[in-house]
C-alpha positions as CSV (number, residue, x, y, z in Angstrom):
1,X,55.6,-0.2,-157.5
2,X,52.6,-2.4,-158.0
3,X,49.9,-2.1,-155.6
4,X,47.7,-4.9,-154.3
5,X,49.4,-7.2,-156.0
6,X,46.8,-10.0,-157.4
7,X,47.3,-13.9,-156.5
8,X,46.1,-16.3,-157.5
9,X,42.8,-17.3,-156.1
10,X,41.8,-20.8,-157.1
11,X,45.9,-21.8,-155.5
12,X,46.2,-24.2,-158.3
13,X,48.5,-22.6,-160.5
14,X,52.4,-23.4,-161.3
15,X,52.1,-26.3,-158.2
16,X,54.3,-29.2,-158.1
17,X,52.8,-32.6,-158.6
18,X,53.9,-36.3,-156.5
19,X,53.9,-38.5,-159.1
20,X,54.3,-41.2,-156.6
21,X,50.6,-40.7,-156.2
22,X,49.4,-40.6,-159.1
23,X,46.5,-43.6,-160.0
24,X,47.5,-46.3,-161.3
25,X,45.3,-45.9,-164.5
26,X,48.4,-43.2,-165.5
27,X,50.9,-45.3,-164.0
28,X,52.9,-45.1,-167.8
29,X,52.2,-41.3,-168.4
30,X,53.4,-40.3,-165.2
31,X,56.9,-42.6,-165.6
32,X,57.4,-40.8,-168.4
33,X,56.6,-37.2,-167.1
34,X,59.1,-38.2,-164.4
35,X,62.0,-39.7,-167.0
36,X,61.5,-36.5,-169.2
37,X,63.2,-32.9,-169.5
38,X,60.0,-31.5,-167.3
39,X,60.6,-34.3,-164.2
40,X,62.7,-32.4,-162.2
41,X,60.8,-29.0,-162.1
42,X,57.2,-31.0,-162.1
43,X,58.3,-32.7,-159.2
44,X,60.3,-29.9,-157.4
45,X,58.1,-28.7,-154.0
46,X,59.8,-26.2,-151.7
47,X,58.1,-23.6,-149.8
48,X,56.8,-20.3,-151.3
49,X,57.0,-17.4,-148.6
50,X,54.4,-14.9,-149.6
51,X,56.5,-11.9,-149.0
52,X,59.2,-13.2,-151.2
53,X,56.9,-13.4,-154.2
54,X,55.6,-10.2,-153.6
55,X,58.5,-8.1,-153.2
56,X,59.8,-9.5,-156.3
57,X,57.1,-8.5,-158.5
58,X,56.2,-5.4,-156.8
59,X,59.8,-4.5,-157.3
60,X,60.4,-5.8,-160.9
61,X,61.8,-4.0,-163.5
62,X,62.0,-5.5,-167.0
63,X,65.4,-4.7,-169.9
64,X,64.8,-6.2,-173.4
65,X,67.2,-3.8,-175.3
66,X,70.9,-4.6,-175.0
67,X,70.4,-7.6,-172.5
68,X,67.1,-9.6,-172.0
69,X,66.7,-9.7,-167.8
70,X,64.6,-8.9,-165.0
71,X,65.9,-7.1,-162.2
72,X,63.7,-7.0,-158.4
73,X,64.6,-6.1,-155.0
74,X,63.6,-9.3,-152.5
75,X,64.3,-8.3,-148.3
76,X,66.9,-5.5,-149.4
77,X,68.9,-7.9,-151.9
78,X,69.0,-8.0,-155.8
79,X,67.4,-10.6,-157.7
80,X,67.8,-11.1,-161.4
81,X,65.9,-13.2,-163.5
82,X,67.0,-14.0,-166.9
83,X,66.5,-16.7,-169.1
84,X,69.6,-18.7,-168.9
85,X,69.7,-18.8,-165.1
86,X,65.7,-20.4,-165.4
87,X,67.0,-23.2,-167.6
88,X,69.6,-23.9,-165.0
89,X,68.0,-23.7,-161.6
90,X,64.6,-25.5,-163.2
91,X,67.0,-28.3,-165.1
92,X,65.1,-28.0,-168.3
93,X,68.0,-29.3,-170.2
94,X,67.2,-26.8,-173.4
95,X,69.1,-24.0,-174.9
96,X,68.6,-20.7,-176.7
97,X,68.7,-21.8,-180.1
98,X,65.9,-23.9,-179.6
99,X,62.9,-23.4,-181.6
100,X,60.0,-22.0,-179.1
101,X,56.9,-21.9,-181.6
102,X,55.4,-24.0,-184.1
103,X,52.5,-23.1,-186.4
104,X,49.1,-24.0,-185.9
105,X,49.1,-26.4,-188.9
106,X,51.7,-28.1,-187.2
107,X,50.2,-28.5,-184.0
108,X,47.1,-29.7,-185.1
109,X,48.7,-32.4,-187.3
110,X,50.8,-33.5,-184.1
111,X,47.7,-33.8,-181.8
112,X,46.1,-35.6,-184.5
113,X,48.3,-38.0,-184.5
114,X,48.0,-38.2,-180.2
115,X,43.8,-39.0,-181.6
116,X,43.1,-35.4,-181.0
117,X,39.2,-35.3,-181.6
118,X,38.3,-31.9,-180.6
119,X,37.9,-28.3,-182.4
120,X,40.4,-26.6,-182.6
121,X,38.8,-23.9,-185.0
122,X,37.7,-21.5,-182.3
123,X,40.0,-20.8,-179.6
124,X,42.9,-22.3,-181.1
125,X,43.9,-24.4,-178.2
126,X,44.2,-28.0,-177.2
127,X,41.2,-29.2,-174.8
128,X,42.1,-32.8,-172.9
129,X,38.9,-33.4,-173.4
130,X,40.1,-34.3,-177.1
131,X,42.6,-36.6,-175.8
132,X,42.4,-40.2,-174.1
133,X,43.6,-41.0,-170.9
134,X,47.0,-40.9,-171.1
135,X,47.6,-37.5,-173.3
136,X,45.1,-35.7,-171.1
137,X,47.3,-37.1,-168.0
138,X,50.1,-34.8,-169.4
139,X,48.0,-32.2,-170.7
140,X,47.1,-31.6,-166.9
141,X,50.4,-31.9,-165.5
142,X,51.6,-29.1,-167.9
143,X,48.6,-27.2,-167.3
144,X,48.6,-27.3,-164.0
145,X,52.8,-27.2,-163.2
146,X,54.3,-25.4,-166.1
147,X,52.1,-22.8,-167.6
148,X,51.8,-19.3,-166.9
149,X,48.0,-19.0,-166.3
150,X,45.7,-19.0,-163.3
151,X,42.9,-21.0,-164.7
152,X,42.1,-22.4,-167.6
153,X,43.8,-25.9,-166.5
154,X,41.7,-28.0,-168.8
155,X,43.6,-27.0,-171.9
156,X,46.6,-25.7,-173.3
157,X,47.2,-22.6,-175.6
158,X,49.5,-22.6,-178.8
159,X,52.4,-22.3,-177.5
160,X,51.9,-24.6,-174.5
161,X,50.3,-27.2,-176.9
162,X,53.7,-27.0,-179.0
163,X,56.1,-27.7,-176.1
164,X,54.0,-30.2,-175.2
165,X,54.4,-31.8,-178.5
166,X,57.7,-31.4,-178.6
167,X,58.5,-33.2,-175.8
168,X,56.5,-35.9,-176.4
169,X,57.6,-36.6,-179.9
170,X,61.2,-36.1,-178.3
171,X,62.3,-33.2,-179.6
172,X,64.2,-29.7,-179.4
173,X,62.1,-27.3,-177.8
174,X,63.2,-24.0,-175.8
175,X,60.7,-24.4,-172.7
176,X,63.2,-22.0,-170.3
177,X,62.4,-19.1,-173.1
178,X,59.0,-19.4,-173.0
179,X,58.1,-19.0,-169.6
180,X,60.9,-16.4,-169.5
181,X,58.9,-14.7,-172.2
182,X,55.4,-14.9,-169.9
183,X,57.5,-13.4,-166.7
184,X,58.4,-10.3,-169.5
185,X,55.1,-9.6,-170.2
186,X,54.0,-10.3,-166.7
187,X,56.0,-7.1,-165.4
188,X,54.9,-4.8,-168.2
189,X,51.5,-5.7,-166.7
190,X,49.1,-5.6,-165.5
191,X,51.2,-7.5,-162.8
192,X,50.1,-10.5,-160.3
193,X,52.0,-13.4,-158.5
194,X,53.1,-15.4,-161.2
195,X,54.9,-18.6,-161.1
196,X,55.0,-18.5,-157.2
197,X,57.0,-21.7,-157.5
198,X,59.7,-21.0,-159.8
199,X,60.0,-17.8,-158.1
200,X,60.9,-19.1,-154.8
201,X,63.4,-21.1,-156.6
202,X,65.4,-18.6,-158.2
203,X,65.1,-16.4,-155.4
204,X,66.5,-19.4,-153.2
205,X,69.4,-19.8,-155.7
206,X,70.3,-16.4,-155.1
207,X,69.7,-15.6,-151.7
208,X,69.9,-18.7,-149.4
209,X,67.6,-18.1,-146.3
210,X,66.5,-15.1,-147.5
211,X,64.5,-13.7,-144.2
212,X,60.9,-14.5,-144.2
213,X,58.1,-13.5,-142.0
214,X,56.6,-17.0,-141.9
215,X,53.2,-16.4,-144.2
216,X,53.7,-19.8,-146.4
217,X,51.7,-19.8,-150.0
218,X,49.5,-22.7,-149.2
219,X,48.8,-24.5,-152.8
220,X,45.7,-26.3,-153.5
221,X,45.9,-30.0,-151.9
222,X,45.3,-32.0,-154.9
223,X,42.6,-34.5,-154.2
224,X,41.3,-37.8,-156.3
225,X,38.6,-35.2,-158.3
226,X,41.3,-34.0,-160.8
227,X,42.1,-37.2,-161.5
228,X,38.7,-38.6,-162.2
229,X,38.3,-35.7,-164.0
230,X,40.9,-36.7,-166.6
231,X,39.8,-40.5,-166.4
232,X,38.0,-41.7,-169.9
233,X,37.8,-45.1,-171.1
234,X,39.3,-44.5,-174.4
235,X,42.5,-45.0,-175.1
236,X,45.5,-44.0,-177.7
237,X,49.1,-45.2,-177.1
238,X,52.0,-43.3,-176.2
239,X,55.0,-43.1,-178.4
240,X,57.2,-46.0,-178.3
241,X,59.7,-44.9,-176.6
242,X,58.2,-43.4,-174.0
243,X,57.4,-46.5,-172.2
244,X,60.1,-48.9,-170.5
245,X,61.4,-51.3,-172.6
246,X,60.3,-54.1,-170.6
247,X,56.9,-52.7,-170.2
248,X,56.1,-51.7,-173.7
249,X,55.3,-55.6,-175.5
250,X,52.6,-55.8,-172.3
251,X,51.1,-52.4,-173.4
252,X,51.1,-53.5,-176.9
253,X,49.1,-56.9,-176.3
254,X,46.7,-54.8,-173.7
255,X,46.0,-52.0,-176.4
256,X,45.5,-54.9,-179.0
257,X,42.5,-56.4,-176.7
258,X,41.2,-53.0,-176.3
259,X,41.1,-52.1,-180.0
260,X,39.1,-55.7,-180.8
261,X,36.9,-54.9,-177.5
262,X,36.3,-51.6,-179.4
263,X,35.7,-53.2,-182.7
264,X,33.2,-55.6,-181.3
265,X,31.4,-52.8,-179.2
266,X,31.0,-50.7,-182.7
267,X,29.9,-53.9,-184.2
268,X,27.3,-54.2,-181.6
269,X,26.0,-50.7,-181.7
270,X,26.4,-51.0,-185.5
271,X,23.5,-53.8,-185.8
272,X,21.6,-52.8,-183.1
273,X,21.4,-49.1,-184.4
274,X,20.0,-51.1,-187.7
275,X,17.2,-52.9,-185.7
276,X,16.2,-49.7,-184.3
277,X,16.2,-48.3,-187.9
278,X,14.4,-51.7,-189.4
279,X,11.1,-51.5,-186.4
280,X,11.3,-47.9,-186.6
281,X,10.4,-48.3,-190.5
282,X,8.1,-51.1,-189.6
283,X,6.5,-48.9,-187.4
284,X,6.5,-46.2,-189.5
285,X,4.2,-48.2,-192.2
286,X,1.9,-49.4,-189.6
287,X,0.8,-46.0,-189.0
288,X,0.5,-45.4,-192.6
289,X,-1.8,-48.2,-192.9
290,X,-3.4,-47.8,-190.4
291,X,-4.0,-43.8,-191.2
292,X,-5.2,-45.1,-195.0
293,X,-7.6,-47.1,-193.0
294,X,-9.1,-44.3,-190.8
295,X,-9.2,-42.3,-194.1
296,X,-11.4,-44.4,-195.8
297,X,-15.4,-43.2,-195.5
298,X,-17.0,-45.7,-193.5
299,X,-18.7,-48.8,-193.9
300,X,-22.3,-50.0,-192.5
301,X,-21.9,-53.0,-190.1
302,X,-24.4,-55.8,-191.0
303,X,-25.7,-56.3,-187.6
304,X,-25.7,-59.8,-186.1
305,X,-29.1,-61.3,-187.1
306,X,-30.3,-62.7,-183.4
307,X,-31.9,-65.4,-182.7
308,X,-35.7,-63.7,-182.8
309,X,-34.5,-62.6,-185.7
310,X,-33.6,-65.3,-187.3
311,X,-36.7,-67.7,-186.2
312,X,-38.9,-64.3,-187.9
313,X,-36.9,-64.7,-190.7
314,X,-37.8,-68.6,-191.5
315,X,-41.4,-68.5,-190.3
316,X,-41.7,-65.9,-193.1
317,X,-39.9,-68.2,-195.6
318,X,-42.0,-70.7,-194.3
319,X,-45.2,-68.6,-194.6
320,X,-43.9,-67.3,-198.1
321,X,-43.4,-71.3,-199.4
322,X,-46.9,-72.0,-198.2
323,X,-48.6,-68.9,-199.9
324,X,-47.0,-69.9,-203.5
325,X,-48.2,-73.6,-202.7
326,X,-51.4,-72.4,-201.9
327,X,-51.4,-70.0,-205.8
328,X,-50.4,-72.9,-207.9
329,X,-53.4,-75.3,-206.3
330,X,-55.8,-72.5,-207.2
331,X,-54.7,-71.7,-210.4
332,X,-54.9,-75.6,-210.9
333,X,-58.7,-75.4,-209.7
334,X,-59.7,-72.9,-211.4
335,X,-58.1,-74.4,-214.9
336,X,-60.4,-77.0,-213.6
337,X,-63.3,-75.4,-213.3
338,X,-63.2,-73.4,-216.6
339,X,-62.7,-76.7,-218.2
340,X,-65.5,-78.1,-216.5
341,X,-67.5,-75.2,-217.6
342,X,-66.7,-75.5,-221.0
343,X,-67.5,-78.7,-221.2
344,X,-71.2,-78.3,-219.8
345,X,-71.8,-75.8,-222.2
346,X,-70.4,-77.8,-225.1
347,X,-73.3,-80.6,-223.8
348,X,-76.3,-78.1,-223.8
349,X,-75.5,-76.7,-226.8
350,X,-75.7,-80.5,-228.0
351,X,-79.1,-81.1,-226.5
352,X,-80.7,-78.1,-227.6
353,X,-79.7,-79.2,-231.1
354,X,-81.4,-82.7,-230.8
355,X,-84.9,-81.3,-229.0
356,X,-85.0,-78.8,-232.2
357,X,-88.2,-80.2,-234.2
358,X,-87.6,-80.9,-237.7
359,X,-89.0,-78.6,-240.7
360,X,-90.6,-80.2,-243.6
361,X,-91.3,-78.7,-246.9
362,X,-94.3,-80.0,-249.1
363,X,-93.7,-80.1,-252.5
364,X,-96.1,-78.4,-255.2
């Protein structure tokens, strides 16, 4: 017997979800989650009574040899769970020959096609983070309705992802198997209150009015948050088909506005990521310029000749014009002069020639 059995403590997991409240920004999604094989059992709200869900997995023994069942005791009654009896109390419309896997190859190249962008290298599951608004709409109604664990809602693991591409590509997929397969491993522990939901329902199918001592599982109220969560501006169509008929030539004409919109925004950021990139390289060979300049050794400044100055300077030139003035009318004197001079000497030289008295010789 398992003892303090574990629950849940976030109360989000395997809830049921209104789509009737759903935003209107999901309005197609959520037709189509409520049209599919997952409607019924997304949609399905009854009340969980604590001590029903814990008596069955406290009780539960598990037989995979000849026949594939889980057996529980639930207020002194036998329960058993099989796989069969979950695809017909949850409606899932599948069957046991159903394929319940797909490879990872596959997966990836299904999301891709959905405009999966995110990595899925790591952890190996699909994040809705990678989706647009209406993929990550279903993402978190199978997340939070349909899987088999308590956290975690913002993705989905392989084989979630592959049911989930399954349906939406309208295909064969064995969903009723698969969370028979989690309950299995659930009892072999370690043990807690899984799938409170669909537990209530096949004890109900079993045991009408099963006694109950009143303690109701209270589920997270969903509020606006999980939606705005999910809410992203980009967008990738569903598959055809899984809009109405009538709708689907309105969707087409919105998404083709949206993808010009888009085309024009990318344009935008396009050419103004380029003039970033121009005045960046612009700026870029300022600096170098200017850094060539500033490298240079530096050159004396002429200082401004003031005004002093400048009257100093042309009372020298003045004083500098007068002085060679002054040189060229000496020089020209004194040429004077020494002409003068040789002149008077020329004259006595003369006179003392003519006052010489004349020698005469007598002849024998």
């Amino acid at each position: 017997m398992v003892k303090n059995l574990e629950w849940d403590k976030t109360l989000k997991h395997n809830q049921s979800i209104n789509l009737d409240e759903v935003p209107q920004d999901f309005e197609d999604a959520a037709r189509w989650v409520r049209s599919s094989r997952i409607g019924y059992v997304v949609e399905a709200n009854v009340k969980v009574y604590r001590i029903h869900i814990q008596e069955l997995w406290e009780t539960a023994k598990s037989e995979t040899i000849n026949n594939r069942w889980i057996s529980s005791t639930v207020r002194n009654k036998r329960i058993q769970v099989t796989e069969d009896r979950i695809r017909k109390v949850l409606k899932l419309l599948d069957n046991d020959q159903d394929p319940i896997s797909l490879s990872k190859d596959d997966i990836l190249d299904g999301f891709r096609g959905m405009g999966y962008a995110g990595d899925f290298s790591q952890k190996k599951e699909i994040k809705r983070g990678g989706l647009t608004r209406d993929w990550r709409f279903i993402v978190h109604v199978i997340a939070m309705s349909l899987a088999h664990r308590k956290g975690g809602y913002d993705g989905l693991n392989l084989e979630w992802s592959a049911a989930m591409l399954n349906l939406c590509l309208n295909q064969k997929f064995n969903l009723s198997g698969l969370i028979f397969n989690y309950m299995l491993d659930n009892v072999r522990g370690p043990t807690w209150a899984m799938y409170p939901r669909f537990v209530q329902m096949l004890i109900n199918a079993q045991y009408k009015d099963a006694p109950n001592d009143g303690n109701l599982y209270k589920f997270h109220v969903p509020t606006s948050r999980q939606f705005t969560e999910i809410k992203t501006n980009e967008w990738v169509l569903l598959q055809d088909w899984m809009y109405r008929a009538e709708r689907l030539p309105l969707v087409k004409e919105a998404y083709r506005k949206y993808k010009e919109a888009v085309r024009e925004k990318q344009q935008r950021a396009a050419q103004a990521q380029a003039e970033a990139a121009a005045k960046k390289e612009r700026s870029k060979g300022k600096r170098k310029e200017k850094q060539a300049v500033e490298d240079e050794p530096p050159k004396k400044k002429k200082a401004p000749e003031s005004t002093e100055r400048f009257m100093g300077a042309s009372i020298r030139a003045a004083e500098s014009e007068e002085h060679r003035q002054h040189v060229i009318d000496m020089r020209e004197i004194h040429a004077l002069q020494e002409k003068e001079k040789r002149e008077k000497k020329l004259k006595r030289k003369e006179i003392s020639a003519s006052e010489r008295p004349e020698t005469v010789t007598e002849e024998v």
